[in-house]
C-alpha positions as CSV (number, residue, x, y, z in Angstrom):
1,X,-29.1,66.2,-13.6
2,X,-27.2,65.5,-10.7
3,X,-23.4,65.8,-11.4
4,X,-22.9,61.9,-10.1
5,X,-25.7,60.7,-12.4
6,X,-24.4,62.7,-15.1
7,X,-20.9,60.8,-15.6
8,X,-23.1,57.2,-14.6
9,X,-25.1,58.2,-17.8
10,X,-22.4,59.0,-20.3
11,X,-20.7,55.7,-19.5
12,X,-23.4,53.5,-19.8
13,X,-24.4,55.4,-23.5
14,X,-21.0,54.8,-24.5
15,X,-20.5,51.2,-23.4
16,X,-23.9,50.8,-25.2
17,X,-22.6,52.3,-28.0
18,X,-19.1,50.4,-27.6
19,X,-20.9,47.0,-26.5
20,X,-18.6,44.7,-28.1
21,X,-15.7,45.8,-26.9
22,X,-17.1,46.4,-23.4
23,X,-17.0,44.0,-20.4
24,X,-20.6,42.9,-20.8
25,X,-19.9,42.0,-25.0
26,X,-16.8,39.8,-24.5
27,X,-18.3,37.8,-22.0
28,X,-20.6,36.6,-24.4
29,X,-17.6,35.9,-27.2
30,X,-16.6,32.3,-25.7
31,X,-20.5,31.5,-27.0
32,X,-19.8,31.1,-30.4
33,X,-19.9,28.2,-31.8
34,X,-19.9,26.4,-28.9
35,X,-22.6,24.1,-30.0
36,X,-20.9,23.3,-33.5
37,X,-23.1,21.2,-35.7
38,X,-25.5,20.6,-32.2
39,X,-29.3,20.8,-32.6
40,X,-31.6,22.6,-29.8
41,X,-35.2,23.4,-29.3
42,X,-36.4,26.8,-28.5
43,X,-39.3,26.8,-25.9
44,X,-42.3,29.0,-26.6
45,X,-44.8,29.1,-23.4
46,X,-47.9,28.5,-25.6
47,X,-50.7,26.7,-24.1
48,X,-49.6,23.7,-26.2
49,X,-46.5,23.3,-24.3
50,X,-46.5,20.1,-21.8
51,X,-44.5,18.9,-18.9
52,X,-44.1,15.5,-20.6
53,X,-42.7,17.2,-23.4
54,X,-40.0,19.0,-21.5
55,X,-39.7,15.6,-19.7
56,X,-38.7,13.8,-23.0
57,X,-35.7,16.7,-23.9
58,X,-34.1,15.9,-20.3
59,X,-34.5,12.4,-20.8
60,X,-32.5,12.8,-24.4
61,X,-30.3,15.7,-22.9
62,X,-30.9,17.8,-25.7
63,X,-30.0,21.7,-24.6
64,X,-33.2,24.2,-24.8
65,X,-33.8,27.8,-24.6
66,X,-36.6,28.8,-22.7
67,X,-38.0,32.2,-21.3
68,X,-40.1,34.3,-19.0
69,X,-42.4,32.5,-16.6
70,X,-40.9,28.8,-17.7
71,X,-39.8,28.0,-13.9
72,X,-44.0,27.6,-13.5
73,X,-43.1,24.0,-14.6
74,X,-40.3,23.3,-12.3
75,X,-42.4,21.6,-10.5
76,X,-43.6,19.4,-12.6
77,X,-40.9,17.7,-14.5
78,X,-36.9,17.4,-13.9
79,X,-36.1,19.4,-17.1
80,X,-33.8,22.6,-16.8
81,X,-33.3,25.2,-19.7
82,X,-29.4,25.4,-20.5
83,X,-30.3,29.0,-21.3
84,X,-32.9,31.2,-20.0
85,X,-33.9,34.6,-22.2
86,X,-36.7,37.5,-20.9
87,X,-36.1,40.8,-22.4
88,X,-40.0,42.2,-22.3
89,X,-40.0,45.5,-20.0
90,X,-43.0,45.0,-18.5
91,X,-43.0,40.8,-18.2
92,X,-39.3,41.3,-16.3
93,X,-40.7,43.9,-14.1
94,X,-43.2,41.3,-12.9
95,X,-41.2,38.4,-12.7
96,X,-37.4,40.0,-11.1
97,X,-38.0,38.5,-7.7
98,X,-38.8,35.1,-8.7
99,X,-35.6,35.2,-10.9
100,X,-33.7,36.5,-8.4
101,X,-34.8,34.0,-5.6
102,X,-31.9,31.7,-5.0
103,X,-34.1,28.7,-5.8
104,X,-35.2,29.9,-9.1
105,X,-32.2,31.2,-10.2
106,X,-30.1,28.4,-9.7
107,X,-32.3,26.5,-12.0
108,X,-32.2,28.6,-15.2
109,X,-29.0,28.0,-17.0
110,X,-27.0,30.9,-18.5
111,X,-28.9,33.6,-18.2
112,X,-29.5,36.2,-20.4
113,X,-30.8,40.1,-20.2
114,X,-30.6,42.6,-22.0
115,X,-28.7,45.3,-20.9
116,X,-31.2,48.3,-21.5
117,X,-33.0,46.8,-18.1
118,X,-29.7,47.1,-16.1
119,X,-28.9,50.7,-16.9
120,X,-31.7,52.0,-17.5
121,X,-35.2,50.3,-16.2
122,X,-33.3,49.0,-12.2
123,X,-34.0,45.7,-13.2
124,X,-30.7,44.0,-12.4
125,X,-31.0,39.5,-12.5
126,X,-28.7,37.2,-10.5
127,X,-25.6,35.8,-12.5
128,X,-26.7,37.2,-15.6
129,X,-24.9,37.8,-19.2
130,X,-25.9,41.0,-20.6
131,X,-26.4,41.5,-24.1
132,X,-27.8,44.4,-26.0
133,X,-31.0,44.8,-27.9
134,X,-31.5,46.4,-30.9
135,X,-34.5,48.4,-32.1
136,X,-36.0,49.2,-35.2
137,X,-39.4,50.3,-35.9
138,X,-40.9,47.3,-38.3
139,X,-44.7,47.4,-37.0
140,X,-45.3,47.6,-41.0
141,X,-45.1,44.0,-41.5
142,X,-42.9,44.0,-44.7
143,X,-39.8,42.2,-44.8
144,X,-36.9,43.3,-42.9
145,X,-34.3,40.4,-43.6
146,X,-31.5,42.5,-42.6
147,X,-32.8,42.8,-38.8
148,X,-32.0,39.3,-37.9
149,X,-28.5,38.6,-36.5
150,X,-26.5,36.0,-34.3
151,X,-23.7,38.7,-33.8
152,X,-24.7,38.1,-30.0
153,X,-21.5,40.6,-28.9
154,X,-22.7,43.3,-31.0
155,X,-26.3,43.1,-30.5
156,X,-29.3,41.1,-31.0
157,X,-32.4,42.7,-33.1
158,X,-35.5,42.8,-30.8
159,X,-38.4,41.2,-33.3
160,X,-41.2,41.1,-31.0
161,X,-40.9,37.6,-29.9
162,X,-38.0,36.1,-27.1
163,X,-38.2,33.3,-29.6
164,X,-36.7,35.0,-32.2
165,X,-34.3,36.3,-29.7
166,X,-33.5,32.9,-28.5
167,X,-33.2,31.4,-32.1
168,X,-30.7,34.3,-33.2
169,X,-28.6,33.1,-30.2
170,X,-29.0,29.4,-30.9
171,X,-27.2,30.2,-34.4
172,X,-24.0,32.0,-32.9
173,X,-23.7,29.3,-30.7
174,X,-23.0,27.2,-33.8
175,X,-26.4,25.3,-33.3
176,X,-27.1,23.7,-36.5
177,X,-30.8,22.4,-35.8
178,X,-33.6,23.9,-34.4
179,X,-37.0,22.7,-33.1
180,X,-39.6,25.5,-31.9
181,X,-41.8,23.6,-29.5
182,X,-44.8,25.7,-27.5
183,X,-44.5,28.6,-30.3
184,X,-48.6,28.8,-30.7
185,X,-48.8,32.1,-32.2
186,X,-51.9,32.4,-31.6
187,X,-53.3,35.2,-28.8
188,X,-56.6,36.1,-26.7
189,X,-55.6,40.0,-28.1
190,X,-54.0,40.7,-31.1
191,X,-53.5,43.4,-34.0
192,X,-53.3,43.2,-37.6
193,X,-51.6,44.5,-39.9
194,X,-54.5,47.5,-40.4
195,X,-54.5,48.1,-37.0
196,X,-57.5,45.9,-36.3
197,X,-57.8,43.6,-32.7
198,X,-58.6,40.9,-32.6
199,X,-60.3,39.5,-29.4
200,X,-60.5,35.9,-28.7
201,X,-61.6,34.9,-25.0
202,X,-61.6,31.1,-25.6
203,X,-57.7,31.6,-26.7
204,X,-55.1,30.9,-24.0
205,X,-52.5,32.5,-24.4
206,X,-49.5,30.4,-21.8
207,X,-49.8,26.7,-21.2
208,X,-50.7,25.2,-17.9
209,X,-53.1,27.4,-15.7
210,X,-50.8,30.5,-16.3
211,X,-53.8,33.5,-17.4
212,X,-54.0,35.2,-19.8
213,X,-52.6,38.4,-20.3
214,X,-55.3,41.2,-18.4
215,X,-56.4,44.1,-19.7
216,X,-53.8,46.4,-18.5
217,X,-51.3,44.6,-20.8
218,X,-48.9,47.6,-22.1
219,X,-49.2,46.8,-25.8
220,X,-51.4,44.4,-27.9
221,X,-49.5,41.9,-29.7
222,X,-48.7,42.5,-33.8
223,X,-49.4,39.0,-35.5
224,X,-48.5,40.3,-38.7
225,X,-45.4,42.1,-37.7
226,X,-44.8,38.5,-36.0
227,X,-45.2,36.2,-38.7
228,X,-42.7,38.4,-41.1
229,X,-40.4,38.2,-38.5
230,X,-40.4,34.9,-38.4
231,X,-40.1,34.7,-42.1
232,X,-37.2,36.8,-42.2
233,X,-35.6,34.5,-39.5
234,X,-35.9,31.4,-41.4
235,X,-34.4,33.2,-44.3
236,X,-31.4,34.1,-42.5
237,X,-31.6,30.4,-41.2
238,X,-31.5,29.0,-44.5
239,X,-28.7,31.7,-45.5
240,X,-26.6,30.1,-43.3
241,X,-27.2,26.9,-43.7
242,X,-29.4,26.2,-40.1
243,X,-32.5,24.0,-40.0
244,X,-35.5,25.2,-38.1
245,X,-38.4,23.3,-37.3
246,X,-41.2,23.6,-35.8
247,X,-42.2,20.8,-33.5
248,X,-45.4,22.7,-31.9
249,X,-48.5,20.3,-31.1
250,X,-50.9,22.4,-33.7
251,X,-51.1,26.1,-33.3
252,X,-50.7,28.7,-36.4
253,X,-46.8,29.2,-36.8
254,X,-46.8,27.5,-40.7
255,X,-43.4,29.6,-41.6
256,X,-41.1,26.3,-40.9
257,X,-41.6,23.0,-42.2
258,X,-43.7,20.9,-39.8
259,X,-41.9,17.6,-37.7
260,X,-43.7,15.8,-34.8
261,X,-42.5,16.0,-31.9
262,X,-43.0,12.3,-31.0
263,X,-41.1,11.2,-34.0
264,X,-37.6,13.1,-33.2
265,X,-36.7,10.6,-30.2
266,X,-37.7,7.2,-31.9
């Protein structure tokens, strides 16, 4: 290896290692419990997911955590995430220079990426916080309650779904309530716990007239491995005391209690 890229390496292993302590984990420390006793909603990109929906959150100027290819309805309503999460290789890869384009990425909130993409995938985003993701391997689909955490400055356990990841930040923020609206969990392609896909071509898998992921999709989506991660969330959730809901128009997330979305801003 060449001598420069050598020393590069070793600092960026040990400020992964160190993260906390490092320049990337404190700025994430002024976070917590910023949004004391606040409620939020989490925004999935499931075909349920409207524009008049987003409309009504800016209306009420409740804060939101959104993700990935959100800025497709930017032009259709004057709501703006106050955060913005993507930590999929692959999805980032695709999406870097629309988040990077000034008029994007002036519309996102606080953004955050993880730093694994920075040091070592070249994907570098405008005016974002780093944070670091943790991996474990959980395609079993058993419980795994110990692999949820809002510790944002020490790291944030990867579960599969950017919802997760933003509802694990939501609670160090000090977010008391949570609504998932757009959280479908329901795919054109998915795998089950045996191993079995299951194909679905009348599914859509984003809302709006976003496609569907193609063929050459890196990996097939665990629903299993999902729904126990989900489960394992809201125990954490209810460990501490934090309410989530989900506020999705239908789809087949049945881990939270159910609320409609209409009746929250009566």
């Amino acid at each position: 290896m060449n001598p420069v890229k050598s020393i590069i390496a070793r600092r960026q292993s040990k400020i992964i290692e160190n993260f906390g302590n490092s320049g990337y984990g404190k700025a994430l420390k002024p976070f917590c419990n910023s949004h004391t006793g606040e409620k939020c909603f989490v925004i999935g990109n499931g075909p349920s997911l409207t524009p008049e929906d987003l409309s009504v959150l800016s209306k009420n100027n409740v804060d939101s955590f959104a993700a990935n290819r959100i800025y497709n309805t930017f032009d259709k309503t004057d709501w703006r995430p106050a955060y913005f999460i993507s930590e999929d290789e692959f999805v980032l890869a695709e999406i870097a220079d629309k988040l990077n384009s000034t008029e994007i990425n002036s519309q996102l909130g606080k953004i955050f990426i993880p730093i694994q993409m920075k040091f070592y995938k070249n994907i570098e985003i405008a005016n974002a916080l780093y944070f670091k993701q943790l991996f474990a391997d959980l395609k079993d689909s058993r419980p795994h309650p110990e692999f949820i955490s809002d510790d944002m400055p020490s790291g944030i356990p990867c579960r599969g779904s950017v919802a997760i990841t933003s509802a694990q930040m939501a609670m160090y923020m000090g977010y008391s309530e949570i609504y998932l609206i757009g959280v479908d969990h329901n795919f054109s392609r998915m795998a089950d716990k045996n191993g079995n896909v299951i194909v679905d071509k009348t599914v859509k898998d984003h809302y709006g007239d976003v496609k569907n992921a193609d063929e050459n999709t890196k990996g097939i989506f665990n629903i299993d491995a999902a729904t126990q991660s989900f489960i394992d969330l809201k125990a954490y959730g209810d460990k501490k005391g934090v309410k989530i809901y989900n506020a999705t128009r239908g789809g087949k997330l049945e881990v939270f209690p159910r609320v409609d979305f209409d009746s929250l801003f009566m």
